[in-house]
TIGUMI-374609 format. One line per field, with one value per atom (N, C-alpha, C): residue in three letters; x negated, y, z; residue number from 0. Coordinates in nm, 2 decimals. Example, Ala and Ser with C-alpha at 12.3 -4.5 7.8 and 13.67 -1.06 7.14 Angstrom:
<nodes>
resn c(Ala	Ala	Ala	Ser	Ser	Ser)
X c(-1.32	-1.23	-1.32	-1.28	-1.37	-1.29)
Y c(-0.57	-0.45	-0.33	-0.22	-0.11	0.00)
Z c(0.78	0.78	0.78	0.71	0.71	0.79)
resi c(0	0	0	1	1	1)
</nodes>
This chain:
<nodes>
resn c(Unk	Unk	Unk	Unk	Unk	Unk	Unk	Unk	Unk	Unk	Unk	Unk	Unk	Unk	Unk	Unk	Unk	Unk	Unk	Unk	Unk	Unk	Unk	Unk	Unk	Unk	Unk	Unk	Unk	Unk	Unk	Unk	Unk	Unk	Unk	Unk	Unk	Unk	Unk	Unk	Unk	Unk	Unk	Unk	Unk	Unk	Unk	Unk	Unk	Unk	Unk	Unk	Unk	Unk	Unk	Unk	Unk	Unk	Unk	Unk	Unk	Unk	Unk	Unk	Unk	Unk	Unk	Unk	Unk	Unk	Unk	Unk	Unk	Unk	Unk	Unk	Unk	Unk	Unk	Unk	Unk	Unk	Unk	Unk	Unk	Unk	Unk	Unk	Unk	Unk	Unk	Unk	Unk	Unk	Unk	Unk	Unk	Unk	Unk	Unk	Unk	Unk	Unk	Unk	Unk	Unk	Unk	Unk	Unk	Unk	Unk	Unk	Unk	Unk	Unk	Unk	Unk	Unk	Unk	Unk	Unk	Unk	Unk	Unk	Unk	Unk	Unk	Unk	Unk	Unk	Unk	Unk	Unk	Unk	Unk	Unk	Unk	Unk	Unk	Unk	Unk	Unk	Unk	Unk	Unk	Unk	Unk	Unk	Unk	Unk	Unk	Unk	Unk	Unk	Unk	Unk	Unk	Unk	Unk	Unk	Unk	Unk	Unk	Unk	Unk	Unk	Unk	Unk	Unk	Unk	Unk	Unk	Unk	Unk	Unk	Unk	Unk	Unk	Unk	Unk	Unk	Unk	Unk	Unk	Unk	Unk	Unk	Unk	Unk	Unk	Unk	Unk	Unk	Unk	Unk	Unk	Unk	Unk	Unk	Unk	Unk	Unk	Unk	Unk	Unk	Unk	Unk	Unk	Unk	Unk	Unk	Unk	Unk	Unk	Unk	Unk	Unk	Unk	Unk	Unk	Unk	Unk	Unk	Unk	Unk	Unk	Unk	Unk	Unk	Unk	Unk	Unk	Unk	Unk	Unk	Unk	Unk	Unk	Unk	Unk	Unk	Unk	Unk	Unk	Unk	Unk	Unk	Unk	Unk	Unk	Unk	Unk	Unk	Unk	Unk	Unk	Unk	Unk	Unk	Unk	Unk	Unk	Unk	Unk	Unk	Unk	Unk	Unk	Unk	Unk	Unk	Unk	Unk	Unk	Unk	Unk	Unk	Unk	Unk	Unk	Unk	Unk	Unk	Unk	Unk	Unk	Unk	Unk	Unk	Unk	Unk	Unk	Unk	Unk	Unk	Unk	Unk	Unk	Unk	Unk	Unk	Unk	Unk	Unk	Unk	Unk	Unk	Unk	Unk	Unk	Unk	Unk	Unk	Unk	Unk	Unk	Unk	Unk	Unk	Unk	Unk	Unk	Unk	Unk	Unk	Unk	Unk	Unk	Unk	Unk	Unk	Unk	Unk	Unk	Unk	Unk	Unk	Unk	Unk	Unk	Unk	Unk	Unk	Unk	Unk	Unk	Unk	Unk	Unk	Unk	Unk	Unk	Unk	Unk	Unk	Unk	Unk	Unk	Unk	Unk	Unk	Unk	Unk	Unk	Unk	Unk	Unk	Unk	Unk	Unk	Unk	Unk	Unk	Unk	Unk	Unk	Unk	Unk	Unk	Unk	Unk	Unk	Unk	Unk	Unk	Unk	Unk	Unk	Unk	Unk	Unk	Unk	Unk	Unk	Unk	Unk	Unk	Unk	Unk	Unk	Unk	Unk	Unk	Unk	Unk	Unk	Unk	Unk	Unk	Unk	Unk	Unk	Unk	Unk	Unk	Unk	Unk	Unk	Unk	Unk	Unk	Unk	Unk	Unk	Unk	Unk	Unk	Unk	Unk	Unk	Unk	Unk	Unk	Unk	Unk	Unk	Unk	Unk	Unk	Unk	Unk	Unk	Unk	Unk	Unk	Unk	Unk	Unk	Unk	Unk	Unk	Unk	Unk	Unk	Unk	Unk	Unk	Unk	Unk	Unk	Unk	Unk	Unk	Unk	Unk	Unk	Unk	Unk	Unk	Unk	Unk	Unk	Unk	Unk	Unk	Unk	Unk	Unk	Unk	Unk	Unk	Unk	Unk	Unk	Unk	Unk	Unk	Unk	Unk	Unk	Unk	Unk	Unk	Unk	Unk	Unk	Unk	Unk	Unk	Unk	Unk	Unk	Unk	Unk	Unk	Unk	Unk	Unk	Unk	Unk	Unk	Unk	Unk	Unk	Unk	Unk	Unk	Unk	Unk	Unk	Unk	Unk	Unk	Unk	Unk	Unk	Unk	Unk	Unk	Unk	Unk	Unk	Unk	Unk	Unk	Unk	Unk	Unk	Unk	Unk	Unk	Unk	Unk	Unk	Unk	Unk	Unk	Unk	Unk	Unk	Unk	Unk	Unk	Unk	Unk	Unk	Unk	Unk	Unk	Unk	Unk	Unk	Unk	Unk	Unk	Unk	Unk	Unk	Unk	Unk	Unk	Unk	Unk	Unk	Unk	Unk	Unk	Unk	Unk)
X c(-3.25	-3.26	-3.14	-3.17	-3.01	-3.05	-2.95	-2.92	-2.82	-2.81	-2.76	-2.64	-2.58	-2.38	-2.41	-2.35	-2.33	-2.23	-2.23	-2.09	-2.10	-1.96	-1.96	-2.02	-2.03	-2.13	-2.09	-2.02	-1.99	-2.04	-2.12	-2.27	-2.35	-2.36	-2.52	-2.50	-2.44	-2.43	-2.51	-2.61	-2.69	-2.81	-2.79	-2.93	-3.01	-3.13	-3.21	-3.24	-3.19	-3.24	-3.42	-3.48	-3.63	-3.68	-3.69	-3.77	-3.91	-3.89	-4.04	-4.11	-4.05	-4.08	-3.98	-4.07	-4.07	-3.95	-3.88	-3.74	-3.73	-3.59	-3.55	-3.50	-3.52	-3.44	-3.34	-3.24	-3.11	-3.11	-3.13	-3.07	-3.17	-3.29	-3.40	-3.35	-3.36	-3.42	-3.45	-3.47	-3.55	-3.67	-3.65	-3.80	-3.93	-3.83	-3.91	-3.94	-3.90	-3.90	-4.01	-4.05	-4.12	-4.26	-4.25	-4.38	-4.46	-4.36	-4.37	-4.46	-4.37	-4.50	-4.59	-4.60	-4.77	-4.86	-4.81	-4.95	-4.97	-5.07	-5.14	-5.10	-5.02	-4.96	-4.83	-4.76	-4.60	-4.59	-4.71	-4.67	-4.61	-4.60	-4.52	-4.40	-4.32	-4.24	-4.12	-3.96	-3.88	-3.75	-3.73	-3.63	-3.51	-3.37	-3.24	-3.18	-3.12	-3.01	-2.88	-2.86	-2.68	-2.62	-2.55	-2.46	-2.30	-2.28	-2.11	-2.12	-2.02	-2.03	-1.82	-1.82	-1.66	-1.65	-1.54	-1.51	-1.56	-1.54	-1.59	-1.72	-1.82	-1.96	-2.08	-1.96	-2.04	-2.10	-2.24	-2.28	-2.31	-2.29	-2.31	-2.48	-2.58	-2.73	-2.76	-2.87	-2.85	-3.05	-3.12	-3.26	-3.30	-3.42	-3.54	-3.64	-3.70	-3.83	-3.91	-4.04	-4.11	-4.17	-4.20	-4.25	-4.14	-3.99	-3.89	-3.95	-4.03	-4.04	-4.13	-4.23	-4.31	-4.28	-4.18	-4.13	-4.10	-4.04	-3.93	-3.82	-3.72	-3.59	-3.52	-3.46	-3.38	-3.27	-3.20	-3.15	-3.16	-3.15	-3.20	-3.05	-3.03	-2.94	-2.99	-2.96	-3.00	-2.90	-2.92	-2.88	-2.98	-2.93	-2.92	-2.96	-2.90	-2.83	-2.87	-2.99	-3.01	-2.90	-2.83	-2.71	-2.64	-2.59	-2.54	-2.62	-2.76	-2.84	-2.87	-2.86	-2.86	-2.75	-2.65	-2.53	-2.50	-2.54	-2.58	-2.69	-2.83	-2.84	-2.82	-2.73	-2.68	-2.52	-2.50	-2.39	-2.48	-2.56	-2.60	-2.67	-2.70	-2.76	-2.67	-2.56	-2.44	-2.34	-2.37	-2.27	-2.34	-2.50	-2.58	-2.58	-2.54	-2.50	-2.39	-2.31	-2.11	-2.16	-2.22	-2.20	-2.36	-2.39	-2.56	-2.60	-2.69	-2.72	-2.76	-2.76	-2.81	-2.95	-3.05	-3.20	-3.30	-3.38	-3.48	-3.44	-3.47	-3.46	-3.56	-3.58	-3.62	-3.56	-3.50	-3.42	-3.47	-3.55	-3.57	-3.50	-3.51	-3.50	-3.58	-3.59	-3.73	-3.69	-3.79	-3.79	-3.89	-3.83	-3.92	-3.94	-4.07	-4.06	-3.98	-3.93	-3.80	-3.68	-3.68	-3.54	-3.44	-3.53	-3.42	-3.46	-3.36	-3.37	-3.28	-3.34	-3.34	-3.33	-3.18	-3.20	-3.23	-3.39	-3.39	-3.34	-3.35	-3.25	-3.35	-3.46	-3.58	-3.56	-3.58	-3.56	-3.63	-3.65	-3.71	-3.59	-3.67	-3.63	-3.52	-3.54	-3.47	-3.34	-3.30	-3.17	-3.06	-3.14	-3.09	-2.90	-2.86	-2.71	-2.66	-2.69	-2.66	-2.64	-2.76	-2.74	-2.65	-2.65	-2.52	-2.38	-2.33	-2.25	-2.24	-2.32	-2.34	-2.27	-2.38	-2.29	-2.12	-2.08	-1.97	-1.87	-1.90	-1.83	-1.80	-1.91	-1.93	-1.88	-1.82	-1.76	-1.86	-1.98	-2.09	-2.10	-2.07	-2.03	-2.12	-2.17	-2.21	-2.14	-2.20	-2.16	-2.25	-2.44	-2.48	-2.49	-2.64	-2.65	-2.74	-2.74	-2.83	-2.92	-2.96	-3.05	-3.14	-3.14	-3.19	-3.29	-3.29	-3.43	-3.59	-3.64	-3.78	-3.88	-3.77	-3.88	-3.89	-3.73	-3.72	-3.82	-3.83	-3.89	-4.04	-4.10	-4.21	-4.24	-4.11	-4.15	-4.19	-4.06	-4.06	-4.18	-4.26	-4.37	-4.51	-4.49	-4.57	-4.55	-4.41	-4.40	-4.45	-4.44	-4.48	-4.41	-4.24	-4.21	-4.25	-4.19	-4.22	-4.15	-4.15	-4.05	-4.00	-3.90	-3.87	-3.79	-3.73	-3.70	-3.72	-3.75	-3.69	-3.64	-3.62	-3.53	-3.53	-3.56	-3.59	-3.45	-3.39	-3.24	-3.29	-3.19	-3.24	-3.14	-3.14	-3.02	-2.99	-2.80	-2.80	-2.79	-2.90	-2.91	-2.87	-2.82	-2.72	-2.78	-2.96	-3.02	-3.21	-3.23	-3.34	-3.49	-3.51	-3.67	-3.78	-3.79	-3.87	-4.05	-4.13	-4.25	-4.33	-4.48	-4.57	-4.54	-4.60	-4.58	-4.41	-4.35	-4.19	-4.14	-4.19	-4.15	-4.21	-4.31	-4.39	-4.33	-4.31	-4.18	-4.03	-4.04	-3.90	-3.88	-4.02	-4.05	-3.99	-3.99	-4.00	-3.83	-3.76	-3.61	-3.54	-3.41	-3.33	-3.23	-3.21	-3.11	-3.18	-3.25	-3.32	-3.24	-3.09	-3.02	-2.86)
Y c(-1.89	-1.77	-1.77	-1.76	-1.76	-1.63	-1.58	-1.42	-1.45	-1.32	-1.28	-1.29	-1.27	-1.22	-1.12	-1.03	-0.87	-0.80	-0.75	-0.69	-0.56	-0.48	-0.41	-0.41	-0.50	-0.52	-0.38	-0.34	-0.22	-0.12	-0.12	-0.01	-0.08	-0.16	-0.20	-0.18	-0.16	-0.16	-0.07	-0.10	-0.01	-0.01	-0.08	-0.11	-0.25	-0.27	-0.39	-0.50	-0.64	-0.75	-0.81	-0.82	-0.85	-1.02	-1.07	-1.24	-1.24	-1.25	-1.27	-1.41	-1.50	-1.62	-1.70	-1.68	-1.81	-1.71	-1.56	-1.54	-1.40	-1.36	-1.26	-1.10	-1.01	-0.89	-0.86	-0.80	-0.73	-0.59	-0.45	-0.38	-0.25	-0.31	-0.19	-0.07	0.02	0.16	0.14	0.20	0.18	0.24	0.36	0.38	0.28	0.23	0.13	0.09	-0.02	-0.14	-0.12	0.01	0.06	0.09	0.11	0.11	-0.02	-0.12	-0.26	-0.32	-0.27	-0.34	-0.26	-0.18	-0.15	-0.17	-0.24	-0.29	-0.46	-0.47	-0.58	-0.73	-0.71	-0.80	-0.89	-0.73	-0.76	-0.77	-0.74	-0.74	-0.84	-0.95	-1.06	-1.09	-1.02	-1.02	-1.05	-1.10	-1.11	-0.98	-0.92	-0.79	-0.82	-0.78	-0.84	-0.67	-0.61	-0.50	-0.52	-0.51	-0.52	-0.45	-0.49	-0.48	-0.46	-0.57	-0.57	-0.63	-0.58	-0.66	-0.66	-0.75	-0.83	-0.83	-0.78	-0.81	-0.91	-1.03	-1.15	-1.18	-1.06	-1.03	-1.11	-1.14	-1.21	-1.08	-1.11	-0.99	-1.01	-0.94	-1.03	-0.95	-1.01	-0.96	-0.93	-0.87	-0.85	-0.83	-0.92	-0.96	-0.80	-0.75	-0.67	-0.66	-0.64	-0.73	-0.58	-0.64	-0.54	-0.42	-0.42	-0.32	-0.19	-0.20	-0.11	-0.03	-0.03	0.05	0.12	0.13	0.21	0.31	0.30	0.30	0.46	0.54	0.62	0.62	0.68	0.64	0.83	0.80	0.93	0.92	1.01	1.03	1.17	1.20	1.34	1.39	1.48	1.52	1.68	1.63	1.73	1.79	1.94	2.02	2.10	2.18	2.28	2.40	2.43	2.61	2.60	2.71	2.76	2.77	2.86	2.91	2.74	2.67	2.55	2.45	2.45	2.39	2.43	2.56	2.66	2.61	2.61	2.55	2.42	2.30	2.16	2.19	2.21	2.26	2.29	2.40	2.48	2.42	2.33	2.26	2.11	2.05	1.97	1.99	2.13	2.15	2.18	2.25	2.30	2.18	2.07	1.95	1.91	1.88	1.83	1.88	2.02	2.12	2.05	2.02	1.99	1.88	1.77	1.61	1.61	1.57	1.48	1.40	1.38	1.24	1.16	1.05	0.91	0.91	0.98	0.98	1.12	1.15	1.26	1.26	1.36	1.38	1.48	1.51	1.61	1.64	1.77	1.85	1.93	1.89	2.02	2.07	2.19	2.26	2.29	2.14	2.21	2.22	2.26	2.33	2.26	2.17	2.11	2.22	2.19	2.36	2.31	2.23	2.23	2.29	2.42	2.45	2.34	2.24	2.16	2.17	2.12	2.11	2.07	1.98	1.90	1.92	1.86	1.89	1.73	1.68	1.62	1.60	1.51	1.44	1.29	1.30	1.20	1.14	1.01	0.97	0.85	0.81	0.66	0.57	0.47	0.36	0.24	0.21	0.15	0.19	0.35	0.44	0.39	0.35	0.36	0.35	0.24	0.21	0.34	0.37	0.49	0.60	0.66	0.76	0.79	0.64	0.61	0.64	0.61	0.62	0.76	0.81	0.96	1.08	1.04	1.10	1.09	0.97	0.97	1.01	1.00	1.04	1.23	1.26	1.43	1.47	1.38	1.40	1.50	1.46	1.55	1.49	1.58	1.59	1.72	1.68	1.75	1.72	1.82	1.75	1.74	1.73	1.70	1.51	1.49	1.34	1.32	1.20	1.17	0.99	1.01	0.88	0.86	0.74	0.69	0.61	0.55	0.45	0.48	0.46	0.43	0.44	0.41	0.44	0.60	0.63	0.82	0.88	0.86	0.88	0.94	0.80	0.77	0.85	0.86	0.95	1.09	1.11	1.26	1.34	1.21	1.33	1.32	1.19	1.18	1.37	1.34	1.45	1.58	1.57	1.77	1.84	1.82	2.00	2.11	2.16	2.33	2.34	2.31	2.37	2.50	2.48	2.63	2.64	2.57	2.53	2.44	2.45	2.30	2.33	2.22	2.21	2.06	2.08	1.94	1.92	1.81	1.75	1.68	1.69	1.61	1.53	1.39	1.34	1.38	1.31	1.35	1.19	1.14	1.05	0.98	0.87	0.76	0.73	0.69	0.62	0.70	0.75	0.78	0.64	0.66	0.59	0.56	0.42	0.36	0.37	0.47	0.42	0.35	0.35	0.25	0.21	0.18	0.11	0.08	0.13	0.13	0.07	0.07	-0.01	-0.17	-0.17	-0.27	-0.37	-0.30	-0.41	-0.44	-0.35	-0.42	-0.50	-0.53	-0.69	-0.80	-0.81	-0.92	-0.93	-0.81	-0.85	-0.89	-0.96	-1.01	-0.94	-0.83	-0.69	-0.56	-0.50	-0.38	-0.23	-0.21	-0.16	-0.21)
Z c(-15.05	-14.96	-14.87	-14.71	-14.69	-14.60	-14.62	-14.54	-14.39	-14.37	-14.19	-14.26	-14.12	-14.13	-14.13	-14.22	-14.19	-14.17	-14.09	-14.05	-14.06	-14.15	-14.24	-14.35	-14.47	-14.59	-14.67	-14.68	-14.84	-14.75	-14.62	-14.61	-14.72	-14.73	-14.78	-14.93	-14.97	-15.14	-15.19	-15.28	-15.36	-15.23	-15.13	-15.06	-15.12	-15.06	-15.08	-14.96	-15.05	-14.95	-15.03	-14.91	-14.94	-14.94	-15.02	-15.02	-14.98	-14.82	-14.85	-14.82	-14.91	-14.86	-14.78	-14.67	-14.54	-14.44	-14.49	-14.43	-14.55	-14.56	-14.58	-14.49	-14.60	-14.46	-14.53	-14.51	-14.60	-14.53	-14.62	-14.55	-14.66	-14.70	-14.76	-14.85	-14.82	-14.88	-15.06	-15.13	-15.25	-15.24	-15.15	-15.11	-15.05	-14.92	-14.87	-14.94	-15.06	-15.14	-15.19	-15.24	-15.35	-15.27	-15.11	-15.04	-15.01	-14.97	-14.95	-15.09	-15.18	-15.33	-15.35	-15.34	-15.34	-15.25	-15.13	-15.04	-15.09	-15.06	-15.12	-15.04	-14.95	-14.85	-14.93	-14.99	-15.00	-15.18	-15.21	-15.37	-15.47	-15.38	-15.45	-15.41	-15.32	-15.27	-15.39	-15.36	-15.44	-15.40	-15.50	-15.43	-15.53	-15.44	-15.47	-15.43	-15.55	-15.52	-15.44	-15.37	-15.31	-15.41	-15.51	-15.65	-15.59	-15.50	-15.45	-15.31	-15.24	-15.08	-15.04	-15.00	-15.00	-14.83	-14.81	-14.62	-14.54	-14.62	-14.54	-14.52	-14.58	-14.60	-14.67	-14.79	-14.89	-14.94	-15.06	-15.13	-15.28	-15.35	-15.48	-15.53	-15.55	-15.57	-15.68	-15.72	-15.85	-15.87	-15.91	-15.91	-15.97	-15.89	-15.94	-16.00	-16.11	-16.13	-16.05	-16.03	-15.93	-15.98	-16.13	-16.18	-16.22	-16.20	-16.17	-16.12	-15.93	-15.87	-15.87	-16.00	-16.04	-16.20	-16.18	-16.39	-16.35	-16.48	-16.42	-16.59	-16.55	-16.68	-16.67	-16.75	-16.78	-16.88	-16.87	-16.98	-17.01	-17.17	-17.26	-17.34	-17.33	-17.39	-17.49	-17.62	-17.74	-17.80	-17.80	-17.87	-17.94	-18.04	-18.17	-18.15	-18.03	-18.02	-17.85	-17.85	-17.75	-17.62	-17.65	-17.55	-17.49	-17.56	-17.52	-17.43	-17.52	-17.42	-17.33	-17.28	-17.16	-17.03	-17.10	-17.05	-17.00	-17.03	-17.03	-16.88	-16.92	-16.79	-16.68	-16.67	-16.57	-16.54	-16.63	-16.55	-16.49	-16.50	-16.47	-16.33	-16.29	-16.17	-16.11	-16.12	-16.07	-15.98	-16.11	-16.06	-15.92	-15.94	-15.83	-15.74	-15.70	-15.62	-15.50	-15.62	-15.55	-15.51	-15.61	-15.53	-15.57	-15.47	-15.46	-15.55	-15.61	-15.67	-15.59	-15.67	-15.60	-15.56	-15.61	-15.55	-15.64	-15.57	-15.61	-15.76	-15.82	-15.98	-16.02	-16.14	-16.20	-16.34	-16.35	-16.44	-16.52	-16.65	-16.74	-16.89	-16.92	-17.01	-17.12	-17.24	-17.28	-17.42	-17.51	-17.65	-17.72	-17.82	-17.93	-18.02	-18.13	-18.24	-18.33	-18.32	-18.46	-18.43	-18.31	-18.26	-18.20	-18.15	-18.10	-17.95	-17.84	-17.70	-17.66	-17.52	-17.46	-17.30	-17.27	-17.10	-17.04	-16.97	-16.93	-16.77	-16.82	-16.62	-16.62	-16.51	-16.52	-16.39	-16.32	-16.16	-16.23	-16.06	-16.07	-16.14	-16.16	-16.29	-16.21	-16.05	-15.99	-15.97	-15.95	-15.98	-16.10	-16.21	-16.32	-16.32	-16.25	-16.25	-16.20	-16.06	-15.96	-16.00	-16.13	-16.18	-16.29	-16.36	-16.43	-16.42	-16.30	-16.21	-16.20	-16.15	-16.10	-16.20	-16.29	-16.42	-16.47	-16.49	-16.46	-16.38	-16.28	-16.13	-16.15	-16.19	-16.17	-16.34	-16.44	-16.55	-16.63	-16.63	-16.73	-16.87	-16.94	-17.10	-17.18	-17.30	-17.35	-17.50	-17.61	-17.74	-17.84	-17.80	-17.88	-17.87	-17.92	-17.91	-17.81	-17.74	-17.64	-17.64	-17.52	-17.53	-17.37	-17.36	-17.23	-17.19	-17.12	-17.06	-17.05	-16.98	-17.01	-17.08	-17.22	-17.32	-17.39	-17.37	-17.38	-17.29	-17.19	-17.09	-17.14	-17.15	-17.18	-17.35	-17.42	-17.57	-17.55	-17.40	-17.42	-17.36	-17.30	-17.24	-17.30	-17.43	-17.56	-17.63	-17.67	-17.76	-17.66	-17.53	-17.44	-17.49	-17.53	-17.56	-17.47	-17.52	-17.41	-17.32	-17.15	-17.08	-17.07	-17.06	-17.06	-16.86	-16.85	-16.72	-16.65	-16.48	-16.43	-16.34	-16.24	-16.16	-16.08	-15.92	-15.90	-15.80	-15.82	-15.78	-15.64	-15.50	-15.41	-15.37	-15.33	-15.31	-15.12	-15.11	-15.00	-14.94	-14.85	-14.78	-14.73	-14.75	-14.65	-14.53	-14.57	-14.46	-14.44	-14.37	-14.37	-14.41	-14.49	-14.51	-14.38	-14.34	-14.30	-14.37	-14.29	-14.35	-14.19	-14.24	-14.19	-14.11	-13.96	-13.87	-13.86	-13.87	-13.85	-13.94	-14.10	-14.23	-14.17	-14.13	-14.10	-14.00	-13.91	-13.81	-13.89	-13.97	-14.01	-14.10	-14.14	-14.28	-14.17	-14.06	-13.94	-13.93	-13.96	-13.89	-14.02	-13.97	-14.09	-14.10	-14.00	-14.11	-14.04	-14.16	-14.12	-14.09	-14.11	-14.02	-14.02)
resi c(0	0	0	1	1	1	2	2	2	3	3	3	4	4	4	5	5	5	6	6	6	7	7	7	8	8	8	9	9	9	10	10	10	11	11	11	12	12	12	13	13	13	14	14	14	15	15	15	16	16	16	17	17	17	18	18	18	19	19	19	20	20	20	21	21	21	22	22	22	23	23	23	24	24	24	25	25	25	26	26	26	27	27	27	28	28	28	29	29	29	30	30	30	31	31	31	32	32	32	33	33	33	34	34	34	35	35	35	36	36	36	37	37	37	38	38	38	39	39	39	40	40	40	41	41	41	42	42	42	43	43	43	44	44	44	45	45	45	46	46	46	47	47	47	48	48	48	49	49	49	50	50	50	51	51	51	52	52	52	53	53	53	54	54	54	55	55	55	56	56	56	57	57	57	58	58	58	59	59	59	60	60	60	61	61	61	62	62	62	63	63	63	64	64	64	65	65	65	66	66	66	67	67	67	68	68	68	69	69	69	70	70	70	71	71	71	72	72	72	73	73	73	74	74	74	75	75	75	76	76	76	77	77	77	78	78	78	79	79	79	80	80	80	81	81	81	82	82	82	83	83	83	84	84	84	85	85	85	86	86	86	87	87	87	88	88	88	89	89	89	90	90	90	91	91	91	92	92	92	93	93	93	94	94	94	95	95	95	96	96	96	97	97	97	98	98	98	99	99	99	100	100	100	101	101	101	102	102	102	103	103	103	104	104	104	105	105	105	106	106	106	107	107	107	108	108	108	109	109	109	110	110	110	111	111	111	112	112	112	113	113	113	114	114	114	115	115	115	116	116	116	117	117	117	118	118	118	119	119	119	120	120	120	121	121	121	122	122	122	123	123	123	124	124	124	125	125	125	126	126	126	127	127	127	128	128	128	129	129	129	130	130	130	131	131	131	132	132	132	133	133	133	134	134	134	135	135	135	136	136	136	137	137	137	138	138	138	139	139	139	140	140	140	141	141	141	142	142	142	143	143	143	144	144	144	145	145	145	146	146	146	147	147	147	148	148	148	149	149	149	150	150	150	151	151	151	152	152	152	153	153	153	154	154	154	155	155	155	156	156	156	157	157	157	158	158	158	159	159	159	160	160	160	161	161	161	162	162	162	163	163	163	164	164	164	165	165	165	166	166	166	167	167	167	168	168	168	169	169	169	170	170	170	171	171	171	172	172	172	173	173	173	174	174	174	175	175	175	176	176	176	177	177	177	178	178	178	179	179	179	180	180	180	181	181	181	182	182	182	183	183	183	184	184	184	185	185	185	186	186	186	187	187	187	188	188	188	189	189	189	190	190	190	191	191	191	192	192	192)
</nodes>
């Protein structure tokens, strides 16, 4: 796969370069990425994360598998005591407030009947590093125990506790999303911005 020159590369970081064969694009959305595989055209496509980009406009990539962009991941954080898990919440939307996350979210407050609860923090599955990061960055700490991936995800909406809150998180946007006709011309170019 050989890519463009890009000038300025540490824009593109945590963006997507697209395989589609017979040329590549550098520059995708995760939105885009995620519209692109579900049409029946692009669904075999090969998708590469921009992970790191270096002055001289090398990038270091980091392979997708395609079913990411339909998953979703989270992480769960449990507590005991009502009041704290109250608090865990309301600092986790508060942070989201100060700094943005990395992409759409959803934030609940819910109640298993064994008195236990749970503040979920759920986003698409492609996020996962970003939100990683995210967390970090905004120093969110709790003191019960927690747990992550896909497969929490996928437990915790087995189990249905009881919401008691939500809360939907918006990110604040680097690059506006390309859809149809406009997503469509930009499979053709080899830097989509």
């Amino acid at each position: 796969m050989k890519l463009p020159e890009i000038k300025n590369p540490d824009r593109y970081i945590d963006l997507y370069v697209v395989d589609f064969g017979d040329h590549s694009g550098v520059g995708f959305t995760a939105d885009e990425v995620a519209q692109l595989l579900e049409s029946e055209k692009f669904k075999d496509v090969k998708v590469y994360r921009i992970y790191n980009a270096y002055p001289d406009g090398k990038m270091e990539l980091k392979g997708v598998p395609s079913e990411i962009f339909q998953l979703e991941t989270g992480m769960f954080f449990y507590q005991f005591d009502k009041n704290i898990a109250q608090g865990d919440f309301k600092r986790l939307i508060n942070s989201a407030v100060k700094t943005a996350p990395p992409a759409r979210a959803k934030v609940h407050l819910a109640k298993y009947s064994n008195e236990k609860f749970v503040t979920a923090l759920i986003f698409p599955a492609e996020y996962n590093d970003q939100f990683s990061r995210w967390l970090l960055d905004i120093d969110y700490k709790t003191a019960g125990p927690a747990e992550g991936g896909i497969e929490a995800v996928k437990r915790y909406y087995a189990d249905a506790p009881r919401i008691l809150q939500r809360h939907q998180l918006f990110e604040q946007q680097k690059f506006e999303s390309k859809t149809g006709v406009e997503l469509l011309a930009a499979t053709k170019m080899a830097v989509v911005r």
